[in-house]
C-alpha positions as CSV (number, residue, x, y, z in Angstrom):
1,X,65.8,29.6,28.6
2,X,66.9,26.3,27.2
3,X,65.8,24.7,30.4
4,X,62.5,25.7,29.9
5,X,62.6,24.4,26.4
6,X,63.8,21.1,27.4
7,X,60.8,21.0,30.4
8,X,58.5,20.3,27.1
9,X,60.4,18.1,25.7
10,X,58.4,15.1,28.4
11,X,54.9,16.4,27.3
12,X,55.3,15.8,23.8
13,X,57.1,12.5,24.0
14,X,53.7,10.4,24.3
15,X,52.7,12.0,21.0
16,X,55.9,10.6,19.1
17,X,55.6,7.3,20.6
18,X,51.5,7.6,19.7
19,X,52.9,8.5,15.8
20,X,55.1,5.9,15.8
21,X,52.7,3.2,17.3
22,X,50.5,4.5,14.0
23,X,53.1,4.2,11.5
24,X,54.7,0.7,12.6
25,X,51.7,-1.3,11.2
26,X,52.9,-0.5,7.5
27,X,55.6,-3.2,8.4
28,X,52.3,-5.3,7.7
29,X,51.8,-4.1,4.4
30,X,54.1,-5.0,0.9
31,X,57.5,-3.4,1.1
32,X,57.3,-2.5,-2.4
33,X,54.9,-2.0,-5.5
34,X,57.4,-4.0,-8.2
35,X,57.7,-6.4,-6.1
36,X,54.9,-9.6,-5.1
37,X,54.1,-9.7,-1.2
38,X,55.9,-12.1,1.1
39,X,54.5,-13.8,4.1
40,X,56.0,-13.0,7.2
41,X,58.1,-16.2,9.1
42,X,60.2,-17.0,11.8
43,X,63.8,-18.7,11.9
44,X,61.9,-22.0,11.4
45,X,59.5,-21.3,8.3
46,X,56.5,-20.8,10.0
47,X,53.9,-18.2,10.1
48,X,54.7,-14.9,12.2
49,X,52.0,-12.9,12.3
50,X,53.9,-10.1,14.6
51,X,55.7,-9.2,11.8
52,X,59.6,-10.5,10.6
53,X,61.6,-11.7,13.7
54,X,65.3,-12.4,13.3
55,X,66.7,-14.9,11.4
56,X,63.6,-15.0,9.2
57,X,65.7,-12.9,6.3
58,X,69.3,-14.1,4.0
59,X,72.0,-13.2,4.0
60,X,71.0,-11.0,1.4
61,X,68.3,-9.2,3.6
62,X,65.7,-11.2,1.6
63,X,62.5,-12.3,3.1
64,X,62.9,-16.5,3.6
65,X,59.9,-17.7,1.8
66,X,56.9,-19.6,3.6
67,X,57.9,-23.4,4.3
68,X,55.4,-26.1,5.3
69,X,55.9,-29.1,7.6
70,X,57.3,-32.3,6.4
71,X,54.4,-34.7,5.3
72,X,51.7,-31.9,5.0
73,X,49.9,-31.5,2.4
74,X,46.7,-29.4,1.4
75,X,42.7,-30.5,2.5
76,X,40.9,-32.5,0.7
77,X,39.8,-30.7,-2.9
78,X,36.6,-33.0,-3.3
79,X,33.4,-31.1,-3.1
80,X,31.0,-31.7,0.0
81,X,28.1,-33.7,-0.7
82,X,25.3,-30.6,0.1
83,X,22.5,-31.9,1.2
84,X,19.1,-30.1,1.8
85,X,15.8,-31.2,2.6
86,X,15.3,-29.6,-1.0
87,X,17.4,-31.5,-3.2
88,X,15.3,-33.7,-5.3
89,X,14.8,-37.3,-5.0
90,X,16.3,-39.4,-7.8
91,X,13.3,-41.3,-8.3
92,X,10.8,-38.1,-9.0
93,X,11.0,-36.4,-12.5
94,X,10.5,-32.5,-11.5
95,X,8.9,-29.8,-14.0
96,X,9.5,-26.5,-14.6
97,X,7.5,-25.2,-11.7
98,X,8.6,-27.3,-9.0
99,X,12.4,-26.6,-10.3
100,X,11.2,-22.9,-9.3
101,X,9.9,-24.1,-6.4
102,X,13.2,-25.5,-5.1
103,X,15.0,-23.0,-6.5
104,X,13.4,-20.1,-4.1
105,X,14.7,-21.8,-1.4
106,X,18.0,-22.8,-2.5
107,X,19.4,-20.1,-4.6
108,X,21.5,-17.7,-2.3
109,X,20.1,-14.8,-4.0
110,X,16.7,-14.6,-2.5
111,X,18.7,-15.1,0.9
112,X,20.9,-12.3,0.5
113,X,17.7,-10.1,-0.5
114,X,16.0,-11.5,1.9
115,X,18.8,-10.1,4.3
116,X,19.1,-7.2,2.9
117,X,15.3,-6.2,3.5
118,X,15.4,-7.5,7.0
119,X,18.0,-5.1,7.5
120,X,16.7,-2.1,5.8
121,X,13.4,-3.0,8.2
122,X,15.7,-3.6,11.2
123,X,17.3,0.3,10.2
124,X,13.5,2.0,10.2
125,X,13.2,0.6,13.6
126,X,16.7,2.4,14.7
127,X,15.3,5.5,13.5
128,X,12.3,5.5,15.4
129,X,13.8,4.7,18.4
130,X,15.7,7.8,18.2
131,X,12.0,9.7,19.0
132,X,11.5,7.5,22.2
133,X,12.8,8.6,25.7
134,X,16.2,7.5,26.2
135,X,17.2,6.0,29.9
136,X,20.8,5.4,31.5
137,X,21.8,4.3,35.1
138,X,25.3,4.3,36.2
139,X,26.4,3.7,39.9
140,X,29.6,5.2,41.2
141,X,31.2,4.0,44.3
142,X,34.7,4.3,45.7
143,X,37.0,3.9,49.3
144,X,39.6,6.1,50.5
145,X,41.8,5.7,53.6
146,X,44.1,8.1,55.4
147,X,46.6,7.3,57.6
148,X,49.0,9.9,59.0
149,X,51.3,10.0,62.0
150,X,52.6,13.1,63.5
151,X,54.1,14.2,67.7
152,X,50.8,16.3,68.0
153,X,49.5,16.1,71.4
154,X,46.0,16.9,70.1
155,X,45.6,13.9,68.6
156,X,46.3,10.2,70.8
157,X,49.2,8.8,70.1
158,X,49.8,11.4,67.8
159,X,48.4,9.7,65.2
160,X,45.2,10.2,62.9
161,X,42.9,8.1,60.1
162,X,40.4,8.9,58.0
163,X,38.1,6.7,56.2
164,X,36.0,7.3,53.2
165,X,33.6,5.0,51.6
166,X,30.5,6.2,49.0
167,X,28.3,5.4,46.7
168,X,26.2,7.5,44.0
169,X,23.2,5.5,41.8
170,X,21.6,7.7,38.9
171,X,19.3,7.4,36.2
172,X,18.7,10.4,33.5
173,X,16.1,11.0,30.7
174,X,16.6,12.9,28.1
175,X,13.4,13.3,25.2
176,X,13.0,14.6,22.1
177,X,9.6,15.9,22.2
178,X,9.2,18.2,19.1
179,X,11.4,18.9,16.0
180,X,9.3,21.1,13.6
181,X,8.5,18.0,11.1
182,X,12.1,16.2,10.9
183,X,10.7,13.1,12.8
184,X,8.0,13.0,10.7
185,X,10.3,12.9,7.6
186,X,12.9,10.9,8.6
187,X,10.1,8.1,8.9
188,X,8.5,8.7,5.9
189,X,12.2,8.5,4.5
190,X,12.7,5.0,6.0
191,X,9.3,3.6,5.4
192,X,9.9,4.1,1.9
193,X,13.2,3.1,1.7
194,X,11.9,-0.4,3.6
195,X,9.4,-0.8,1.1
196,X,11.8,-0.3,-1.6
197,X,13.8,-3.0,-0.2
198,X,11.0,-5.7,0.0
199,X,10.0,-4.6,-3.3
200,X,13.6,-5.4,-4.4
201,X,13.0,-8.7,-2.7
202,X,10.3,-9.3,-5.3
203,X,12.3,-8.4,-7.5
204,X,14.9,-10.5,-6.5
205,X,13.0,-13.8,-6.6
206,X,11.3,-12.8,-10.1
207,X,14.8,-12.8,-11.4
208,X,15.3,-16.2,-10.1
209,X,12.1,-17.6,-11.8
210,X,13.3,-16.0,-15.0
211,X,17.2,-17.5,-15.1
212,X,15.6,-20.9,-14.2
213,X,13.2,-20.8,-17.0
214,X,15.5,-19.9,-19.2
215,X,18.1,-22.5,-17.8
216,X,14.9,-25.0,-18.0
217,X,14.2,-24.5,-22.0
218,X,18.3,-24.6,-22.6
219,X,18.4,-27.5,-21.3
220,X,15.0,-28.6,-23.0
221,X,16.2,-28.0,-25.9
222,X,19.6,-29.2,-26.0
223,X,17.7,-32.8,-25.2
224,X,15.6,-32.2,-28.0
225,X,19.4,-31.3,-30.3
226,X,20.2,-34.8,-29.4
227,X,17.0,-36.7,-30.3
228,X,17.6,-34.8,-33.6
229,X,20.4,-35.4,-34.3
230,X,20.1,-38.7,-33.4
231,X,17.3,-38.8,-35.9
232,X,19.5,-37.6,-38.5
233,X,22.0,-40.1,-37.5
234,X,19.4,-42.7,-38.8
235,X,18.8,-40.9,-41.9
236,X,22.2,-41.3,-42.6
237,X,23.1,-45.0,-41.8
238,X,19.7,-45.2,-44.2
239,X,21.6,-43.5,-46.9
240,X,24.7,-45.7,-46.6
241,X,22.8,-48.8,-46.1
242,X,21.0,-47.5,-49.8
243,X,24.4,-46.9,-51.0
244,X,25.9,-50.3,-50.2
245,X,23.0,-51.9,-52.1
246,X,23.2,-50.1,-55.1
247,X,26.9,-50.5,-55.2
248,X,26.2,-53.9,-54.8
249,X,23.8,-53.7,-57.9
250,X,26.3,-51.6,-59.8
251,X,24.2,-48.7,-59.5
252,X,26.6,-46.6,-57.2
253,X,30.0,-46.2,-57.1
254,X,32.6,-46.3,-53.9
255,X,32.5,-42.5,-53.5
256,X,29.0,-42.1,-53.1
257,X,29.5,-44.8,-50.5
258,X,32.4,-43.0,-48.9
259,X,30.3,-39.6,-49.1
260,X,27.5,-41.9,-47.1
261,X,29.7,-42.8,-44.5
262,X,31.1,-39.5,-44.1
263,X,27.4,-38.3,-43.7
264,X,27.4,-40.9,-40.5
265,X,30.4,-40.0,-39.1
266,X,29.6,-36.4,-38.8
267,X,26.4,-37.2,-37.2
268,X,28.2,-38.9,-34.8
269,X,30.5,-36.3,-34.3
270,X,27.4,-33.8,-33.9
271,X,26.2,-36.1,-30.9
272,X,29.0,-36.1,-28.9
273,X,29.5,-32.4,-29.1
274,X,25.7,-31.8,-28.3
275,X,26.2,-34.4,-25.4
276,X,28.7,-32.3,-24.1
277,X,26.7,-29.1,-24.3
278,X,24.0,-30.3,-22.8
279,X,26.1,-31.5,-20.1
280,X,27.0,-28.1,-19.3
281,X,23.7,-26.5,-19.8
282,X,22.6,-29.0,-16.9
283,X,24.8,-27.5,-14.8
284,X,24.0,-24.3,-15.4
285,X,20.7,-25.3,-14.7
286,X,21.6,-26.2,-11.1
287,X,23.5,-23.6,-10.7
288,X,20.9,-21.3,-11.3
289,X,18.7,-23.3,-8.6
290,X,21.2,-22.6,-5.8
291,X,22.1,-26.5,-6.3
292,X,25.4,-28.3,-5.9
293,X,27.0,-29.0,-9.3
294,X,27.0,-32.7,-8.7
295,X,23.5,-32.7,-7.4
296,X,21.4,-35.4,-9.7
297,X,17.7,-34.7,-10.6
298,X,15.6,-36.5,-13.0
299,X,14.0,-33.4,-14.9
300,X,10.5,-33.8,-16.6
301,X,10.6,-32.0,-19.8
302,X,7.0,-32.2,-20.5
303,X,5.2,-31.2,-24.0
304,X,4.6,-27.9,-23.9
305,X,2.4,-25.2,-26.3
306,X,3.6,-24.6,-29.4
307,X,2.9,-20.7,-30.2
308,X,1.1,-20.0,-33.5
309,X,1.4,-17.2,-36.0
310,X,-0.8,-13.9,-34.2
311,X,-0.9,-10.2,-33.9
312,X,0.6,-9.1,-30.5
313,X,0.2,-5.8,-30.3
314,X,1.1,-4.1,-26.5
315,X,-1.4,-0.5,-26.3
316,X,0.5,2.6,-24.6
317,X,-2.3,1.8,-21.5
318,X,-0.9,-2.0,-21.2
319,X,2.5,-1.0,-21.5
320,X,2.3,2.3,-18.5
321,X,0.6,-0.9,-16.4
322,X,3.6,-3.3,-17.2
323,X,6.0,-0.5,-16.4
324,X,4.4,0.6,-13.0
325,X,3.9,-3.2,-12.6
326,X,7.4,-3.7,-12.4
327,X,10.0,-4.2,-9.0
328,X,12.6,-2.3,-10.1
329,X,10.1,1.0,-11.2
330,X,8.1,0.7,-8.1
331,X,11.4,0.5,-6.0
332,X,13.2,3.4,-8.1
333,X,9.7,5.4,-7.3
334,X,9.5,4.5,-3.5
335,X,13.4,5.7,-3.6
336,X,12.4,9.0,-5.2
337,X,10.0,9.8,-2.4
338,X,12.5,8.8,0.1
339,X,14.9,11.3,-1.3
340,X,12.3,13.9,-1.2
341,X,11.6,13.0,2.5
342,X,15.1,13.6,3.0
343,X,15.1,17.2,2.4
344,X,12.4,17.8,4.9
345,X,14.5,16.5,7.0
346,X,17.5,18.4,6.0
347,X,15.1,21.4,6.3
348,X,13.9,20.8,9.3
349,X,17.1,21.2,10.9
350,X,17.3,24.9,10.7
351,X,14.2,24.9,13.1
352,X,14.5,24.6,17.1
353,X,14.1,21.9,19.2
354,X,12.4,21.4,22.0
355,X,13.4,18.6,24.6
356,X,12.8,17.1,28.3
357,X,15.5,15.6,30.4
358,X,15.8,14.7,34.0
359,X,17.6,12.8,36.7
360,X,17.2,11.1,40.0
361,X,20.1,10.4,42.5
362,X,20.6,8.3,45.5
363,X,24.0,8.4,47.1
364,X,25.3,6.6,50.3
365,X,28.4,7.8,52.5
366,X,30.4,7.1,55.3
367,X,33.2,9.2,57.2
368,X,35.3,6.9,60.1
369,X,37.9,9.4,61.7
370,X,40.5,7.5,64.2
371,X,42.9,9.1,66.7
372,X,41.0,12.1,68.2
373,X,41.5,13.9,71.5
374,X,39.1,12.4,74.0
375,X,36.7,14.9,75.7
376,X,36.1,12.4,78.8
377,X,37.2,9.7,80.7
378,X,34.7,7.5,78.2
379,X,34.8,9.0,75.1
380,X,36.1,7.0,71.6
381,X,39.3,8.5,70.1
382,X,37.5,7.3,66.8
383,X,34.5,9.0,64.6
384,X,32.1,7.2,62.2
385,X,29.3,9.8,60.2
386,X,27.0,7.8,57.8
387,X,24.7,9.9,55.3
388,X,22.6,9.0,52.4
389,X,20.7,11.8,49.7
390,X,18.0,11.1,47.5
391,X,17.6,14.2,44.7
392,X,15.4,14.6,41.4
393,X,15.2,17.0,38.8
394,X,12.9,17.6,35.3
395,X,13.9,20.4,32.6
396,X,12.5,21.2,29.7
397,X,14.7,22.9,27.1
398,X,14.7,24.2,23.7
399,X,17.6,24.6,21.0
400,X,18.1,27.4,18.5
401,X,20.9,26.3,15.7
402,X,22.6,29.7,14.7
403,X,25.8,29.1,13.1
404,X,27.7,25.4,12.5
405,X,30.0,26.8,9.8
406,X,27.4,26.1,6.6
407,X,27.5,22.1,7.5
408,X,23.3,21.8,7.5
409,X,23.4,23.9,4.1
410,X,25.6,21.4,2.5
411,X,23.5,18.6,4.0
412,X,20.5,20.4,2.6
413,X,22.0,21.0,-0.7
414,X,23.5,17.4,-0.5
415,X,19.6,16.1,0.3
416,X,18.5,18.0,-3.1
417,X,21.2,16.5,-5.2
418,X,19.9,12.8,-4.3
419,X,16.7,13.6,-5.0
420,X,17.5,15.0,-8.2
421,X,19.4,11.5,-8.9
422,X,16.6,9.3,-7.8
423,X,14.3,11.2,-10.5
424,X,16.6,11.2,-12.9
425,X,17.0,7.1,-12.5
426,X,13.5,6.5,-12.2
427,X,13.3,8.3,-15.5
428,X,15.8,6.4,-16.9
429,X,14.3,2.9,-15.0
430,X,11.3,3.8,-17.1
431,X,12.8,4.5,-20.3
432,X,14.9,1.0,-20.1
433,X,11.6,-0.9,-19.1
434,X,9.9,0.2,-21.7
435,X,12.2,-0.8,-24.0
436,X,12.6,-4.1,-22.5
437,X,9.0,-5.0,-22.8
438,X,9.3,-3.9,-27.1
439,X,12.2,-5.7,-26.9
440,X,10.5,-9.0,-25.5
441,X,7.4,-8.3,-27.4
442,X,9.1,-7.7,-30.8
443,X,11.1,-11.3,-30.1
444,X,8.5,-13.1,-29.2
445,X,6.5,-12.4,-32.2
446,X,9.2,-13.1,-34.3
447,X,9.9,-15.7,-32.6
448,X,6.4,-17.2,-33.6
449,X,6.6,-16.2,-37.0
450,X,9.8,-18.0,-37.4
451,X,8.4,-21.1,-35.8
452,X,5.3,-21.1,-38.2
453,X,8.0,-20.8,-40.9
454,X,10.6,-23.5,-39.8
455,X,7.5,-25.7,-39.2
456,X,6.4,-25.1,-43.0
457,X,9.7,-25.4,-44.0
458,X,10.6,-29.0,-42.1
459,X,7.4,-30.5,-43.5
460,X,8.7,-29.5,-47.5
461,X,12.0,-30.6,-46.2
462,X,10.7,-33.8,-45.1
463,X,8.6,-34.2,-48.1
464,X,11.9,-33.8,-50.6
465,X,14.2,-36.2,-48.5
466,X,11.4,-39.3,-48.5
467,X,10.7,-38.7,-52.1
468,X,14.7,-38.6,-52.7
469,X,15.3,-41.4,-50.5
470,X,12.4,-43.5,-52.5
471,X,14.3,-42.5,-55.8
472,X,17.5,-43.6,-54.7
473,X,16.6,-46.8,-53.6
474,X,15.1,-47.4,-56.5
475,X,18.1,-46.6,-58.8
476,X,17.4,-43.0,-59.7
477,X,18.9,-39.7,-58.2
478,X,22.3,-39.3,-57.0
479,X,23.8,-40.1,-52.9
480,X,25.0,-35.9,-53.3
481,X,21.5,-35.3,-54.1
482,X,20.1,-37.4,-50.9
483,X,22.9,-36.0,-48.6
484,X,22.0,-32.6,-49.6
485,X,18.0,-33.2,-48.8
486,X,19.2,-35.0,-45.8
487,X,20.9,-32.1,-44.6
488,X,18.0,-29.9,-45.5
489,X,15.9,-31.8,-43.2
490,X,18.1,-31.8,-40.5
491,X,18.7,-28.2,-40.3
492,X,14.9,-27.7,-41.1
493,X,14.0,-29.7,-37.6
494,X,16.7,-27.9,-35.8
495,X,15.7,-24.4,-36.6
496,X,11.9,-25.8,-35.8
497,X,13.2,-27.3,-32.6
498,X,15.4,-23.4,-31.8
499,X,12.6,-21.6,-32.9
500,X,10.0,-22.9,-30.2
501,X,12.4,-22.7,-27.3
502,X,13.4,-19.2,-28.4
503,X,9.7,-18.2,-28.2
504,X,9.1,-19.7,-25.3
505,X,12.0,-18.0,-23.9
506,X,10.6,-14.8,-25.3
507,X,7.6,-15.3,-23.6
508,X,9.2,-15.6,-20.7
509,X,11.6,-12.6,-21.0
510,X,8.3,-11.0,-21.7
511,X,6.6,-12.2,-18.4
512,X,9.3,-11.1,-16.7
513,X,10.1,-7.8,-18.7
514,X,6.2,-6.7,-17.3
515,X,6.8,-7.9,-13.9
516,X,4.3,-10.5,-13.9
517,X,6.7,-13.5,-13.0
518,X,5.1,-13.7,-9.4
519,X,5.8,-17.3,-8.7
520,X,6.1,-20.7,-10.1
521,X,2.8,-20.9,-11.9
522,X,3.5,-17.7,-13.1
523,X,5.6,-19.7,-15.4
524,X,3.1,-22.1,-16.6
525,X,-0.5,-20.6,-16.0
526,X,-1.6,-16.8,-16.7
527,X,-1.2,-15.0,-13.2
528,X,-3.7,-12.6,-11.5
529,X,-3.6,-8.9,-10.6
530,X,-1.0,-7.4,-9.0
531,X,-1.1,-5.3,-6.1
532,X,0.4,-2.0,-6.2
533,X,2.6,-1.8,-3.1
534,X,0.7,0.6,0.0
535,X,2.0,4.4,-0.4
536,X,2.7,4.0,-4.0
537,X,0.2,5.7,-6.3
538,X,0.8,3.3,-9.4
539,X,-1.7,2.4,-12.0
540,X,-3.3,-1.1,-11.2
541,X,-3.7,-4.2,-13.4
542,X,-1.7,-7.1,-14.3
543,X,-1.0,-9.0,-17.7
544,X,-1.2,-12.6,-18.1
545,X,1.9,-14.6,-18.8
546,X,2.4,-15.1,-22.5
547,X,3.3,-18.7,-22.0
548,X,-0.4,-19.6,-21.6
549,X,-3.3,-18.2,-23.3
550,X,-4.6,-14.9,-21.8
551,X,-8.0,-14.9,-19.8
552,X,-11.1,-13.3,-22.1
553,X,-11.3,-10.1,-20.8
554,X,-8.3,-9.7,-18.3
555,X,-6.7,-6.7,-17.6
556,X,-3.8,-5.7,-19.5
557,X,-4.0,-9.4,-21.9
558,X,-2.2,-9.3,-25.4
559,X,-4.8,-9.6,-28.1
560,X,-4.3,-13.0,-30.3
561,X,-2.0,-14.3,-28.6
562,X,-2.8,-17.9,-28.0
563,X,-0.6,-21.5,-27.8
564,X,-2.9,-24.3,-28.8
565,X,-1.1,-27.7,-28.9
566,X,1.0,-28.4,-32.0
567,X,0.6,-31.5,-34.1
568,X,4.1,-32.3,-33.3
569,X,4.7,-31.4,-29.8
570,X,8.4,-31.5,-28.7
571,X,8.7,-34.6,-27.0
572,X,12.1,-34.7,-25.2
């Protein structure tokens, strides 16, 4: 009985070593969670990526940590010069819309989308293959040989061979002729899902337009913070020039001289810190191109429209078109009706099949026998038999599912639950768009009432600090007085100076909250109609970028809205 046991015992070795094979690769792994994961070396310091060898540990049993050669030393840390076709000459000042331009291109974002849709398109193709007859050949051959000896007077010498040689070349078919609907459906599925994806490609490169806009009127107007300030700068050397003279004339005293130069200094202070801001707001600018950081490109920061006071008012019926405008409703909708496809398909799987298959075979063989009897003075004690067979067959089938243990009702009810999720997102995709384009519309009209206002207030301001500056020249008023106007102005032309950038940015973020940042001019210039994608069953229209004035009459335009030039354009 225990020798039977022990006959086992061979069989089920392969499965330990198999187990252990498995298990050995945690020597790969850290030993430990308290403790930080060392690199493997050998007795030398180097690398070992088979795991610790001997002599790699202390005496201690600790793991010897990594060592590097003498003299070596880690690559280079400079950044490669990256150049593109694309990067900008230095000699060209670029606008906004080329910027976008360039930044289509460049920015690894609209490859990566780009990608991505290729390979949801690449994945509809995979499933329609499926439908298509499907071919394999194989060919088989092989050679045996025989040799046997044996005192058999039957046979000469008493010794016999046999040789065997063959061949066998097949191809099969097998086809997938009807389905009850689940072919159907799985396309449907996949088309949608493929428009989804390039839809999310749009999508993708409006959100690129949008960051470099944004990036573009940062930077804009962190130039225009300098000039400002810069401005301001000369207001206050003015002041402490004035304050110099009077003390000369015994009309000011060495604090208001002090307070004067204090005034400067701060300015001065005020530059260098907006310098350095604007620095970085540069670079974020190129990074949001796709461009290296130390990339240089002359920027054109052209006058621009200055938005005046009007009532933008967004109808239910402009705001539905805005929403079903949109690349991320439109793909949450196509997503939806994939979903739905899905349980069609997941349906269709409780219904037969009916398929076609076939095959066609050629085989080859050859028999050589040696060592036979001879039956005459002239016979051969040897044998050779060659044969070849061609066969073909066609079936048709069909295939009844009756019982897989409840796995195609749990993909069914698995099918109903993602399409229960995609409504419920492209409810909630609608919701958040919606409230994105108040959002944006509710900024950008503040945003022009608080320009109107900061421009009303910088002309008092201005006003007061000429009239005080007159005065003080003159003898009268006092330098706290002139500082304080001073500073009035100066924070009068900076709100004026954040208040149009921040409505141009609105604009923008209101362009681009209704889906209507197409391209670069979409930017710049008020954009035409967009098509609704093919299969979706979205309202049409399109709404003019707010950045421009609206065509008379367009579909979807915001009523009053309108930018004529200001007196006082922002010149950068």
């Amino acid at each position: 009985m225990k020798a039977r046991h022990l006959c086992g015992l061979p069989a089920l070795l392969p499965a330990f070593l198999l187990a252990g094979c498995a298990t050995s690769a945690l020597r790969d792994a850290p030993a430990s969670p308290d403790r930080p994961w060392q690199m493997h070396v050998d007795a030398k310091g180097r690398l070992a990526l088979d795991g610790p060898s001997e002599g790699s540990s202390d005496n201690r049993g600790m793991q010897k940590p990594l060592t590097l050669p003498s003299g070596y030393r880690l690559p280079s840390a400079r950044l490669p010069a990256m150049r593109t076709p694309l990067i900008p000459h230095a000699d060209h000042a670029y606008s906004l819309p080329e910027l976008i331009d360039i930044a289509q291109t460049t920015n690894p974002e609209t490859r990566v989308a780009w990608n991505t849709a290729r390979n949801v398109a690449l994945a509809s193709g995979i499933s329609e293959s499926i439908y298509l007859p499907q071919l394999a050949a194989s060919v088989v051959g092989g050679y045996s040989h025989m040799k046997r000896t044996k005192q058999n007077m039957a046979f000469s010498n008493g010794r016999m061979g046999v040789n065997n040689d063959g061949e066998l070349q097949s191809i099969a078919m097998t086809w997938l002729l009807f389905d009850f609907g689940k072919k159907q459906a799985v396309q449907k599925a996949v088309r949608l899902e493929t428009l989804a994806s390039d839809i999310g490609f749009t999508g993708a490169h409006q959100k690129v337009i949008y960051n470099v806009t944004l990036a573009y009127y940062l930077y804009a107007a962190a130039q225009e913070h300098i000039q400002l300030i810069a401005r301001a700068l000369d207001n206050a050397r003015a002041i402490a020039q004035a304050a110099k003279a009077n003390l000369q004339h015994g009309q000011a005293s060495a604090i208001d001289v002090a307070q004067a130069e204090q005034e400067v200094a701060q300015m001065q202070l005020r530059k260098i810190q907006a310098e350095g801001a604007t620095q970085n707001l540069y670079i974020g600018l190129l990074n949001a191109m796709g461009l290296p950081p130390t990339t240089q490109i002359t920027l054109s920061l052209s006058e621009g429209h200055s938005p005046t006071r009007a009532d933008i008012r967004l109808t239910e019926h402009m705001v539905e078109e805005a929403v079903a405008r949109r690349p991320d409703v439109q793909a949450a909708y196509a997503l939806a009706r994939s979903a739905e496809s899905r349980i069609e398909a997941a349906r269709a799987e409780f219904r037969p099949k009916i398929f076609l298959s076939g095959n066609a075979t050629y085989s080859v063989g050859q028999l050589g026998l040696t060592g036979l009897p001879g039956i005459g003075p002239n016979s051969s004690p040897s044998l050779n038999i060659g044969n070849s067979n061609f066969s073909g067959l066609i079936l048709g089938g069909i295939t009844v599912p009756i019982y897989d243990g409840g796995m195609r009702l749990a993909q069914l009810r698995q099918a109903q639950n993602n399409a229960d999720s995609a409504r419920e997102k492209l409810r909630m995709t609608r919701d958040n768009s919606v409230r994105e384009i108040v959002v944006a519309q509710n900024g950008l009209t503040t945003g022009q009432s608080a320009f109107e206002a900061a421009t009303a207030l910088e002309r008092t301001a201005r006003t007061g600090y000429n009239a005080a500056l007159t005065a003080y020249r003159s003898g009268e008023g006092t330098v706290t007085r002139l500082l304080e106007m001073q500073n009035g102005l100066f924070n009068a032309t900076m709100s004026r100076s954040d208040s149009y950038y921040a409505t141009l940015a609105a604009a923008a973020t209101l362009a681009f909250a209704t889906g209507s940042l197409g391209d670069a001019q979409a930017v710049t210039a008020a954009t035409a109609p967009a098509e609704t994608p093919a299969g979706l069953s979205m309202p049409p229209g399109a709404m003019p970028s707010p950045l421009e004035p609206p065509a008379t009459g367009a579909v979807g335009t915001v009523p009053g809205l309108a930018f004529p030039p200001t007196p006082e354009a922002v010149s950068p």
